[in-house]
NUNUBA-675339 format. One record per residue (C-alpha): residue in three letters; residue number from 1; z, y, x; chain. Coordinates in steps of 0.2 Angstrom, whole numbers, plus 2048, in hexadecimal, padded with zeros to 3 digits. Example, Ala and Ser with C-alpha at 12.3 -4.5 7.8 and 13.67 -1.06 7.14 Angstrom:
BEGIN
  code  pos    Z    Y    X  unit
   ALA    1  827  7EA  83E     A
   SER    2  824  7FB  844     A
END
This chain:
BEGIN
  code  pos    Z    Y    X  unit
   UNK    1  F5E  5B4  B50     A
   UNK    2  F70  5AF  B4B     A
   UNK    3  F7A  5BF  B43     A
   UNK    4  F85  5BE  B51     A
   UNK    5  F78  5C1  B5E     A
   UNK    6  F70  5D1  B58     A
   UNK    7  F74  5DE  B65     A
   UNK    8  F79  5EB  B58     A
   UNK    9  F84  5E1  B4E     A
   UNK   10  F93  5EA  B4E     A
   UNK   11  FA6  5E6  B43     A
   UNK   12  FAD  5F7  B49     A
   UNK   13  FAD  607  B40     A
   UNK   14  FA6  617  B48     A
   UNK   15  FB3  62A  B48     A
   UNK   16  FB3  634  B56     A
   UNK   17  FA7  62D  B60     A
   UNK   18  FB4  61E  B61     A
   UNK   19  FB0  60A  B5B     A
   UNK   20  FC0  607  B50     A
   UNK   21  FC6  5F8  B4B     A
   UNK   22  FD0  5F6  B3B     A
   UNK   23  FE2  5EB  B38     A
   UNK   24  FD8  5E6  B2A     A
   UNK   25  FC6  5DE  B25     A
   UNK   26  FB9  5DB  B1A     A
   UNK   27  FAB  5D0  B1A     A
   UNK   28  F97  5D3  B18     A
   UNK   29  F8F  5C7  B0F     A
   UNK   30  F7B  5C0  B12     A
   UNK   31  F77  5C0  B01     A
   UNK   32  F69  5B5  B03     A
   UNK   33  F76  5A9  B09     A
   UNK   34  F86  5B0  B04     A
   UNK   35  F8C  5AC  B14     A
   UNK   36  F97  5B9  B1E     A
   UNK   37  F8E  5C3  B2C     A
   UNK   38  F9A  5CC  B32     A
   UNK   39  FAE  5D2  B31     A
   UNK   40  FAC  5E5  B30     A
   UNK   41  FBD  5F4  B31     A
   UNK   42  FC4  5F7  B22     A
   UNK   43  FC9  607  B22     A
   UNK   44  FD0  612  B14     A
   UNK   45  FD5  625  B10     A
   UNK   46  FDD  629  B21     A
   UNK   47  FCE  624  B2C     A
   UNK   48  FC6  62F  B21     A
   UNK   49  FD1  63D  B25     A
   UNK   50  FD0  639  B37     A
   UNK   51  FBD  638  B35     A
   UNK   52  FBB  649  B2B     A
   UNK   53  FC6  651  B39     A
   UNK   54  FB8  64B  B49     A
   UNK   55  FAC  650  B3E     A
   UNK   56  FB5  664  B3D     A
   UNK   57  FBA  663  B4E     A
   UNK   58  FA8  65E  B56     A
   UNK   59  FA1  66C  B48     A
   UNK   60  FA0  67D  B52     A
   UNK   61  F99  674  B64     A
   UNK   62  F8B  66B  B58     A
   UNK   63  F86  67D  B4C     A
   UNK   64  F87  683  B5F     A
   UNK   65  F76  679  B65     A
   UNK   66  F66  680  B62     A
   UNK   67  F5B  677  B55     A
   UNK   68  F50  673  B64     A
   UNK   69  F5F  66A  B6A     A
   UNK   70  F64  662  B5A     A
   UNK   71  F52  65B  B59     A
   UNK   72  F53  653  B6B     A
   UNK   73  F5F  649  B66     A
   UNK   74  F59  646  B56     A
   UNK   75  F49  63F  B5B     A
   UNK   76  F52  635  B69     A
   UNK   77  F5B  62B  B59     A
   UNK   78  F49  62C  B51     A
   UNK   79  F42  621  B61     A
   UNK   80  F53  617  B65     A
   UNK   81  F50  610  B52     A
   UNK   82  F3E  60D  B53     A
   UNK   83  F41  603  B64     A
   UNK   84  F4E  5F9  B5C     A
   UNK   85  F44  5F4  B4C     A
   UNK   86  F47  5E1  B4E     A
   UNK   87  F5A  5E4  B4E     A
   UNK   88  F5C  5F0  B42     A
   UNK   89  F4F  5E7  B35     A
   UNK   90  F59  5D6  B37     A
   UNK   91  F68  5DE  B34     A
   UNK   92  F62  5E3  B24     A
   UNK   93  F5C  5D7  B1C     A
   UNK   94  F6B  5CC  B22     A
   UNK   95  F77  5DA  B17     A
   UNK   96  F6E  5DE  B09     A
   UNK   97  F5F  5CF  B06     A
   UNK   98  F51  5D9  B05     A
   UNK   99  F40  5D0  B0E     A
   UNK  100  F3E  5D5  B20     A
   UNK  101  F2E  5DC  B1C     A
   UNK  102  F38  5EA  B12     A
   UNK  103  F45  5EA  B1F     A
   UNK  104  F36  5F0  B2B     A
   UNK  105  F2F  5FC  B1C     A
   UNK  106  F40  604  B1C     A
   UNK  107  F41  605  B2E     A
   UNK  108  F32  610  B2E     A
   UNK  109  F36  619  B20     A
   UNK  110  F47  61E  B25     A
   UNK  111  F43  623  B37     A
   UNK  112  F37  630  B30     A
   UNK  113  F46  637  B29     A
   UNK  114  F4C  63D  B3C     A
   UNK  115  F3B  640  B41     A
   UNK  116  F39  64D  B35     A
   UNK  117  F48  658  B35     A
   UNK  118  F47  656  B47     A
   UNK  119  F3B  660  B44     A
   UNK  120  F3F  66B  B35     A
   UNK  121  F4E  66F  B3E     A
   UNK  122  F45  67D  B46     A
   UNK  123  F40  684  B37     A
   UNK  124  F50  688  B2E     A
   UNK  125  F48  69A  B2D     A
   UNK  126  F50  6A9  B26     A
   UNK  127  F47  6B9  B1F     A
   UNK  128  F48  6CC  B24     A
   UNK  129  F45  6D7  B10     A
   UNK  130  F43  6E8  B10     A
   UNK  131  F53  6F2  B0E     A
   UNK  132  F55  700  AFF     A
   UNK  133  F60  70B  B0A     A
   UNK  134  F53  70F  B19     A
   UNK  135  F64  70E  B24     A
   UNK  136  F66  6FC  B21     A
   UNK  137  F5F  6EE  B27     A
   UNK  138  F5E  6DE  B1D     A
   UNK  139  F5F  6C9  B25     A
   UNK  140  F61  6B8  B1E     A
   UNK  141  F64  6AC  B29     A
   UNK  142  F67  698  B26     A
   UNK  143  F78  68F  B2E     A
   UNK  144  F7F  67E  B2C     A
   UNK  145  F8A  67B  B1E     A
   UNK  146  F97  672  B29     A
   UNK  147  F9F  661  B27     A
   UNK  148  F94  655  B1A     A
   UNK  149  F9B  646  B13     A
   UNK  150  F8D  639  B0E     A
   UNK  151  F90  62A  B04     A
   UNK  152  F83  61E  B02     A
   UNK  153  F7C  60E  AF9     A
   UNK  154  F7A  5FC  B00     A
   UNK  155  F68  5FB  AF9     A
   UNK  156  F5E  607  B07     A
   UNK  157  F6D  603  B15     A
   UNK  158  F62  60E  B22     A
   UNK  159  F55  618  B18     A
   UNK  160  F65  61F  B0E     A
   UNK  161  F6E  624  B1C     A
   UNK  162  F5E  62D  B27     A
   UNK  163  F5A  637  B18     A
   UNK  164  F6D  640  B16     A
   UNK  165  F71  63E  B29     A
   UNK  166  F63  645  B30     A
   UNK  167  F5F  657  B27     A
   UNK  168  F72  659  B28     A
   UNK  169  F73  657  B3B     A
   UNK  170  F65  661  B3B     A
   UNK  171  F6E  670  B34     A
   UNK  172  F7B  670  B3F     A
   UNK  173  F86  664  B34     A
   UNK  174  F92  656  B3B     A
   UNK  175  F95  648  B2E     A
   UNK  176  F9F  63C  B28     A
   UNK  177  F97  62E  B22     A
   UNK  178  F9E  61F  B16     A
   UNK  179  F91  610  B15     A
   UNK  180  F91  606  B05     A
   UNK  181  F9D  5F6  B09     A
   UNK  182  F90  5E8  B07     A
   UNK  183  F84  5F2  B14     A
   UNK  184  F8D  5F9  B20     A
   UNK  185  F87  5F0  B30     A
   UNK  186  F75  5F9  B30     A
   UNK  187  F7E  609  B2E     A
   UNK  188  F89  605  B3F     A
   UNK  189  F7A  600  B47     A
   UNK  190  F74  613  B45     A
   UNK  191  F83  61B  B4B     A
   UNK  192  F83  60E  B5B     A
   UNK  193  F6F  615  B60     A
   UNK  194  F75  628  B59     A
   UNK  195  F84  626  B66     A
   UNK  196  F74  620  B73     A
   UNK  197  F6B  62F  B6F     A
   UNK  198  F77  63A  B74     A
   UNK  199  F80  641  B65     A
   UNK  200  F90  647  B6A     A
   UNK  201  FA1  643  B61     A
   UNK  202  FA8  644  B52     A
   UNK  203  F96  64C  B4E     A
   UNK  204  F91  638  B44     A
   UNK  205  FA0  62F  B3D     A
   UNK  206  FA0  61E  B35     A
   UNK  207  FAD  619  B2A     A
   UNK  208  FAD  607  B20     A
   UNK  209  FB7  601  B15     A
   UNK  210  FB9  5FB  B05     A
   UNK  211  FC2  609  AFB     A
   UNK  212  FB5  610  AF6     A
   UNK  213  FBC  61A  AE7     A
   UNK  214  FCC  621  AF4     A
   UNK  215  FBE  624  B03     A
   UNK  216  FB4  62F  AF6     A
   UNK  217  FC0  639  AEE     A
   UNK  218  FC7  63E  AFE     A
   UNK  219  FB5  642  B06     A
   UNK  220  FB1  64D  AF7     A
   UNK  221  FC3  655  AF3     A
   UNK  222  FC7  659  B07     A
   UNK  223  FC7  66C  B0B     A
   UNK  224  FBF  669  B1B     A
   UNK  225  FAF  65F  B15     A
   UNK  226  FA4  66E  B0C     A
   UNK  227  F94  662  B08     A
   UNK  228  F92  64F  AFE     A
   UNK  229  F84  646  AFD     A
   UNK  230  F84  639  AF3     A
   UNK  231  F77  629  AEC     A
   UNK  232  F7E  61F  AE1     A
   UNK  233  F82  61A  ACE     A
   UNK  234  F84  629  AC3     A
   UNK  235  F95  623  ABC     A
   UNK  236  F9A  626  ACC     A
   UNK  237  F90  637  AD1     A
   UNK  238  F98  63E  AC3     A
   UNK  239  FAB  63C  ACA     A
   UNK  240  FA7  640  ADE     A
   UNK  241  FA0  651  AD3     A
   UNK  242  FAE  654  AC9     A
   UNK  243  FBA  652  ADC     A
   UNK  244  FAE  65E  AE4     A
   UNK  245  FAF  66A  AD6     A
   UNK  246  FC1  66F  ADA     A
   UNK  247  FBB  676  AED     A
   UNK  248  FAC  67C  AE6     A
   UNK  249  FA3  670  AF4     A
   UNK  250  F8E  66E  AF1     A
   UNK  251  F8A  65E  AEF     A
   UNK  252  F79  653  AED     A
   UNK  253  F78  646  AE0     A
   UNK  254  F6B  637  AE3     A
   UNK  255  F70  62D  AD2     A
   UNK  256  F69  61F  AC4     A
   UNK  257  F59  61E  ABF     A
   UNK  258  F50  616  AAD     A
   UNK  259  F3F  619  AB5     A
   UNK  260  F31  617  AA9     A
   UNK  261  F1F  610  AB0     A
   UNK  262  F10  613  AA2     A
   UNK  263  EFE  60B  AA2     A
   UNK  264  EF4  613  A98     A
   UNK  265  EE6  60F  A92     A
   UNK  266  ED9  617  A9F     A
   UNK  267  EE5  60F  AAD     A
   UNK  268  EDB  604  ABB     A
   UNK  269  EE5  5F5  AB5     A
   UNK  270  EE2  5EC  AC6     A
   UNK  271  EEA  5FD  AD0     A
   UNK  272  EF8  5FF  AC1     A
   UNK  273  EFF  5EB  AC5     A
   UNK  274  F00  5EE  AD9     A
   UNK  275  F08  5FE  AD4     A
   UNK  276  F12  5F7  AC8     A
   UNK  277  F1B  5EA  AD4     A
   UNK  278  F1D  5F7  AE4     A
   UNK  279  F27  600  AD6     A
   UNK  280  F2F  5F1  ACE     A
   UNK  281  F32  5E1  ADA     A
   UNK  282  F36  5EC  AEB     A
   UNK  283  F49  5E6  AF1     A
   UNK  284  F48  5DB  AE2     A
   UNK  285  F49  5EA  AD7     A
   UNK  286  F5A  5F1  ADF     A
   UNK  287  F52  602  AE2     A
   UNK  288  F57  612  AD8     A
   UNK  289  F44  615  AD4     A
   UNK  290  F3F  604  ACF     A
   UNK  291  F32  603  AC1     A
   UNK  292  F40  5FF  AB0     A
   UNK  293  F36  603  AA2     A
   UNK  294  F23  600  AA0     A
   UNK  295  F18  606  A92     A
   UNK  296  F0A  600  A91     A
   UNK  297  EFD  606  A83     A
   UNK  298  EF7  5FB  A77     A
   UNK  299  EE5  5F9  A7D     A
   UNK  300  EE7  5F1  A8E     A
   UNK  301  EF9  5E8  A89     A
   UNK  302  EF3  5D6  A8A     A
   UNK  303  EE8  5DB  A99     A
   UNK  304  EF7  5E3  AA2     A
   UNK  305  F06  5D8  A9E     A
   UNK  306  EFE  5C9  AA3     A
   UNK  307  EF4  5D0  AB2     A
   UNK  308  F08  5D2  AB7     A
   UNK  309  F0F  5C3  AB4     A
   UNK  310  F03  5B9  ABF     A
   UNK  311  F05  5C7  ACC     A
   UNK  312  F19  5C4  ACA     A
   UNK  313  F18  5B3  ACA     A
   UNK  314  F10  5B2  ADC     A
   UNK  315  F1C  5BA  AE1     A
   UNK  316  F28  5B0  AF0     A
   UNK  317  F3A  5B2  AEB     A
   UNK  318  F46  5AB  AFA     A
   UNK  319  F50  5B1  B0E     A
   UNK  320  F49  5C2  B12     A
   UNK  321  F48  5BD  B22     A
   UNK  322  F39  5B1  B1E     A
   UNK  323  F2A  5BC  B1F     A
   UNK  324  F22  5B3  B11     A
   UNK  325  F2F  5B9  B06     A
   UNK  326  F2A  5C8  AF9     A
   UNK  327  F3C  5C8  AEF     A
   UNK  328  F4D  5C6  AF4     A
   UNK  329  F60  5C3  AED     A
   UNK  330  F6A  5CE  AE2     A
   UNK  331  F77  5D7  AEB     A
   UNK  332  F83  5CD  AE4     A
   UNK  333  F8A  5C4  AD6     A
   UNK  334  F8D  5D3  ACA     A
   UNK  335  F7B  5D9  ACD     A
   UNK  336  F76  5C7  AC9     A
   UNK  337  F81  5C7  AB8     A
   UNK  338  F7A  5D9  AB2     A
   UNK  339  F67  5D1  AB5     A
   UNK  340  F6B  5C2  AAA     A
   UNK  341  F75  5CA  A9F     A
   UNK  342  F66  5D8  A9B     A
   UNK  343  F58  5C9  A99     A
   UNK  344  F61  5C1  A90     A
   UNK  345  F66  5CF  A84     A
   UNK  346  F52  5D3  A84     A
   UNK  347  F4F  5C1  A80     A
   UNK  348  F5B  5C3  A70     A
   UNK  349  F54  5D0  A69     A
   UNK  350  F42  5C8  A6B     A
   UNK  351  F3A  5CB  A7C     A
   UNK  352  F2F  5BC  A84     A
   UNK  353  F2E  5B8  A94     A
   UNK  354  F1E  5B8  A9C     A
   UNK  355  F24  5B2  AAC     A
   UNK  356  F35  5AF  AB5     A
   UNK  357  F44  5B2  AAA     A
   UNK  358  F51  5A5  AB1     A
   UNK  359  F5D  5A8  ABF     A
   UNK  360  F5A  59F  ACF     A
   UNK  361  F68  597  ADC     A
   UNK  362  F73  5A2  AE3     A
   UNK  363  F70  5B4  AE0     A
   UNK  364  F5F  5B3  ADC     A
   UNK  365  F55  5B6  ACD     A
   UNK  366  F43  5B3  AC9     A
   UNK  367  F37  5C1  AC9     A
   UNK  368  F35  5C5  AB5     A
   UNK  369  F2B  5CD  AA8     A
   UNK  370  F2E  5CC  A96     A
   UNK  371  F24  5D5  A8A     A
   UNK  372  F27  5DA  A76     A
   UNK  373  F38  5E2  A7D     A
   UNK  374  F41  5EB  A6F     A
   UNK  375  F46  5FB  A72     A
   UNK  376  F58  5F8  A6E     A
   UNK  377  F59  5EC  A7C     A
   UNK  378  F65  5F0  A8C     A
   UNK  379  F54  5EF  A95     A
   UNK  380  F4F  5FD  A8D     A
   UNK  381  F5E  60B  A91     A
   UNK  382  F66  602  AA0     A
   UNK  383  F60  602  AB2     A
   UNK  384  F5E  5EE  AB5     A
   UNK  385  F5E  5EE  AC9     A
   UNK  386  F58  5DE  AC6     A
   UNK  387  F44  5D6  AC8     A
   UNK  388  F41  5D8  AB7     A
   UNK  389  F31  5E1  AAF     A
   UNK  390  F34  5E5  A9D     A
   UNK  391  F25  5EA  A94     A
   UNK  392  F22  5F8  A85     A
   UNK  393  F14  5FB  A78     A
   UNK  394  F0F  60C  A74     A
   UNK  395  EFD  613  A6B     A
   UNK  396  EFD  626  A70     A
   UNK  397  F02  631  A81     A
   UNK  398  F0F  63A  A75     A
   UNK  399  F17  629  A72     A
   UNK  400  F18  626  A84     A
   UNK  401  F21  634  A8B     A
   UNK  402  F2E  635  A7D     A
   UNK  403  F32  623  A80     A
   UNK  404  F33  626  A92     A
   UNK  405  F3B  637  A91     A
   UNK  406  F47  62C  A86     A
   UNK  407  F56  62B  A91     A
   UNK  408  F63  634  A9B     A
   UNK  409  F5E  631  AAA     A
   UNK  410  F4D  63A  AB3     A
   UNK  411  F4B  633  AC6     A
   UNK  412  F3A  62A  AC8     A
   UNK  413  F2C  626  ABD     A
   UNK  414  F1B  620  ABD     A
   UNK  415  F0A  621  AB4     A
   UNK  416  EF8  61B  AB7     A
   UNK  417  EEA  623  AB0     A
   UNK  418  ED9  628  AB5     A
   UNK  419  ED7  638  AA7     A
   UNK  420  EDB  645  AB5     A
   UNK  421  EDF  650  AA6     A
   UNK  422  EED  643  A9F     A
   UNK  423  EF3  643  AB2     A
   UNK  424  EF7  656  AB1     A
   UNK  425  EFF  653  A9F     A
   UNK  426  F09  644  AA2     A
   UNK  427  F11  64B  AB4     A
   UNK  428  F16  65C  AAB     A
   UNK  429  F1F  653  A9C     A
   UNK  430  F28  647  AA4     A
   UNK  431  F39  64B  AA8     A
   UNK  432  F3D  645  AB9     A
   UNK  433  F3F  649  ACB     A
   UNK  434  F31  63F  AD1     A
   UNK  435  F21  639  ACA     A
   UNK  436  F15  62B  AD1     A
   UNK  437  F02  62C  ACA     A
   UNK  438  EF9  622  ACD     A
   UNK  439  F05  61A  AD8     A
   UNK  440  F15  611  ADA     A
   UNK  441  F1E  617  AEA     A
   UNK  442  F20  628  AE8     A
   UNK  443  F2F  629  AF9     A
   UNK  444  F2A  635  B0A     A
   UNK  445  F33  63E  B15     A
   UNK  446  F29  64D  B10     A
   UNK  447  F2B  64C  AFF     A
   UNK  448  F3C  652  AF4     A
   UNK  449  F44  641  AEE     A
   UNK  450  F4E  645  ADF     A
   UNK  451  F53  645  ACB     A
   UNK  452  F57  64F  ABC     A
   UNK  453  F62  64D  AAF     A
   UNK  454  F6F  641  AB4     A
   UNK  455  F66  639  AC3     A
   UNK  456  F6C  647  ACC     A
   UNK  457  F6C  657  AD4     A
   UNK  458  F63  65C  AE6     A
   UNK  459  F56  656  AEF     A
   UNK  460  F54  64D  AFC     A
   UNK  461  F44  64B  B0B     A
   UNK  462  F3A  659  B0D     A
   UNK  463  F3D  66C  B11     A
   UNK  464  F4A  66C  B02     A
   UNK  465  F53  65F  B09     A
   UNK  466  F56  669  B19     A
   UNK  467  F5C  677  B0C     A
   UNK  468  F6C  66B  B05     A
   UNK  469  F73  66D  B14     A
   UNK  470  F71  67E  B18     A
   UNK  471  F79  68F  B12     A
   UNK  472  F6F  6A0  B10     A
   UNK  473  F7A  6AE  B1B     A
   UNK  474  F75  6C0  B17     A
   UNK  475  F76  6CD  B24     A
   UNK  476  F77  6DE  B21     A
   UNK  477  F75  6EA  B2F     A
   UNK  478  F7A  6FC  B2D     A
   UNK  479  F76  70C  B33     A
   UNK  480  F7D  71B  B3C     A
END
């Protein structure tokens, strides 16, 4: 199927319950081909506005639903998405590269999303507590925040979306939604079956645009917006935070990850190399979980790191939308330049490369693993993004969570063993939102996704995740 021809491929951006077109354009680029897909609006700070308004004035009709209400339409999206796989996973792949096989993953994984606060929706419960005056009577219920603003990344360009969208419209919330530039047409595509599904207007808006830094300072300084949700780099977390700050707006912060993945010496090698390239190789590494530092103990080194590399190296790098194909392009030329610029810097300071280690034609690069990585390598500090496994030596447990404790950053990480008492041990010391044992996927819909330290505040999936966009009213009733 040509671009053209995909029955959700839409150029116009999405406020009101209106398709806009813009004076001005920008183009989406394959970047398997980096041929343009599509000329998309290219709005700025006053569709924004406009947007932010709809969103305020479709607020009190939307909080007015019953959650039953809410969830009807919710699940109606939830269906819509899962009729127009095809579609939606073609798109995908065609925006961001990743192999369609991911593209149908992420489908799956993002509808759950709406499925579940669907649900949840209906359990935004409150709390009766006993009263110390016996005149009083004391209730908590749970309301909507109001209008959210959600800013998402070009790497998950559905999953990203589901996840803030969904428990928010779930609350009662309307919101006003900015997908990242490169991605925007999957994002489109959502609001076109949403609009399907019956939400009404001004209660999902779509803007796109490539201001990105104007869009998100005037979604997290507007008086009218009381929520932001936001995944992206923590450079940039840390300025849509200090914005929010002077309205006192809450906010959720998906940011930058350094996650650490250890093999220790009790590890079932065999499980820690599938694990390790679920957490490692998925969307070519461009995930803010990605495997970016692994320790491996001395013992099973050799074992592991060349168990990897023959695993990495039959690994089909190429189109997405080939079904044979495992690993993808880079986003773009930047992400390209920052993967050769860390291998390279790895290599300088005396890493080998056990496989791949050379960038391919056009934006791709070859799967990699480089062992004996110093510790004063880029590698070792800064998220890669890239499909590059760069491999530590440590001797003791100790050893192995300082070195992967070592960094600002606490997202994900990762760690096999099969000492059930080392399991509870590691898991408690590790500082991060989110730890895999055992495994390396550690995303569901049921489950808090989420950081500490500077990958973030908040959580996201889950019961908690419904709580982000909810405030806790008290109710005092009094006596005669």
């Amino acid at each position: 199927m040509r671009p053209e021809e995909n029955k959700l491929l839409t150029e116009q951006a999405y406020i009101n319950g209106k398709w806009k077109s813009g004076s001005k354009s920008f183009s989406v680029i394959n970047p398997a081909t980096e041929k343009v897909i599509a000329e998309v609006a290219d709005f700025g700070v006053k569709e924004v506005t406009q947007a932010i308004k709809a969103a305020d004035t479709a607020l009190p009709h939307w909080q007015k639903k019953t959650a039953y209400e809410r969830s009807d339409i919710l699940t109606k999206w939830y269906f819509l998405i899962h009729k127009n796989q095809d579609a939606l996973t073609e798109l995908m792949t065609l925006e961001c590269g990743k192999p369609i096989q991911e593209s149908i993953g992420e489908l799956s994984y993002g509808a759950s999303f709406i499925l579940w606060y669907a649900e949840e929706g209906k359990r935004a419960y409150g709390d009766t507590i006993p009263s110390p005056n016996p005149s009083n009577r004391i209730v908590t219920i749970r309301q909507g925040i109001g209008v959210v603003a959600a800013i998402t990344p070009w790497n998950f360009p559905l999953a990203m979306i589901t996840r803030k969208v969904a428990p928010a419209l779930a609350a009662g919330c309307t919101v006003v939604l900015r997908p990242a530039s490169q991605t925007p047409l999957t994002a489109l595509a959502l609001a076109k079956l949403g609009e399907e599904a019956g939400f009404p207007a001004g209660v999902l808006n779509v803007v796109t645009g490539k201001d990105s830094a104007g869009m998100g300072e005037e979604l997290s300084t507007n008086q009218l917006i009381r929520k932001v949700s936001f995944t992206g780099s923590t450079a940039v977390g840390r300025t849509l935070m200090e914005y929010a700050a002077a309205s006192i707006k809450k906010i959720s912060l998906e940011l930058g990850g350094n996650a650490p993945f250890i093999v220790f010496d009790d590890a079932n090698v065999d499980a820690a190399v599938k694990g390790a390239i679920a957490a490692k190789y998925r969307n070519s590494g461009q995930t803010c979980v990605a495997a970016n530092r692994f320790f491996v103990q001395d013992g099973i080194f050799k074992e592991f790191s060349t168990k990897l590399a023959k695993a990495v190296k039959d690994l089909k790098t190429g189109n997405g939308l080939k079904k044979e194909v495992q690993v993808g392009p880079l986003i773009n030329k930047s992400g390209l330049e920052k993967v050769i610029e860390h291998v390279n810097d790895a290599v300088e300071k005396g890493a080998k490369v056990l496989t791949g280690g050379k960038p391919m034609k056009g934006l791709f690069y070859e799967p990699t693993v480089l062992i004996d990585v110093s510790p004063e390598a880029k590698l070792a500090s800064e998220e890669t993004f890239g499909p590059v496994s760069s491999l530590f030596r440590f001797k003791t447990e100790e050893e192995a969570i300082d070195m992967a404790n070592h960094t600002e950053f606490g997202l994900a990480a990762y760690f096999y063993s099969q000492d059930i008492h080392r399991c509870w041990r590691v898991a408690e010391k590790i500082e991060s939102g989110m730890v895999g044992i055992n495994s390396g996927m550690v995303s569901t819909a049921c489950a808090p996704f989420g950081g500490v330290k500077q990958s973030g505040i908040g959580r996201e999936g889950s019961k908690y995740g419904l709580e982000e966009f909810m405030e806790i009213k008290y109710l005092c009733f009094g006596g005669n």
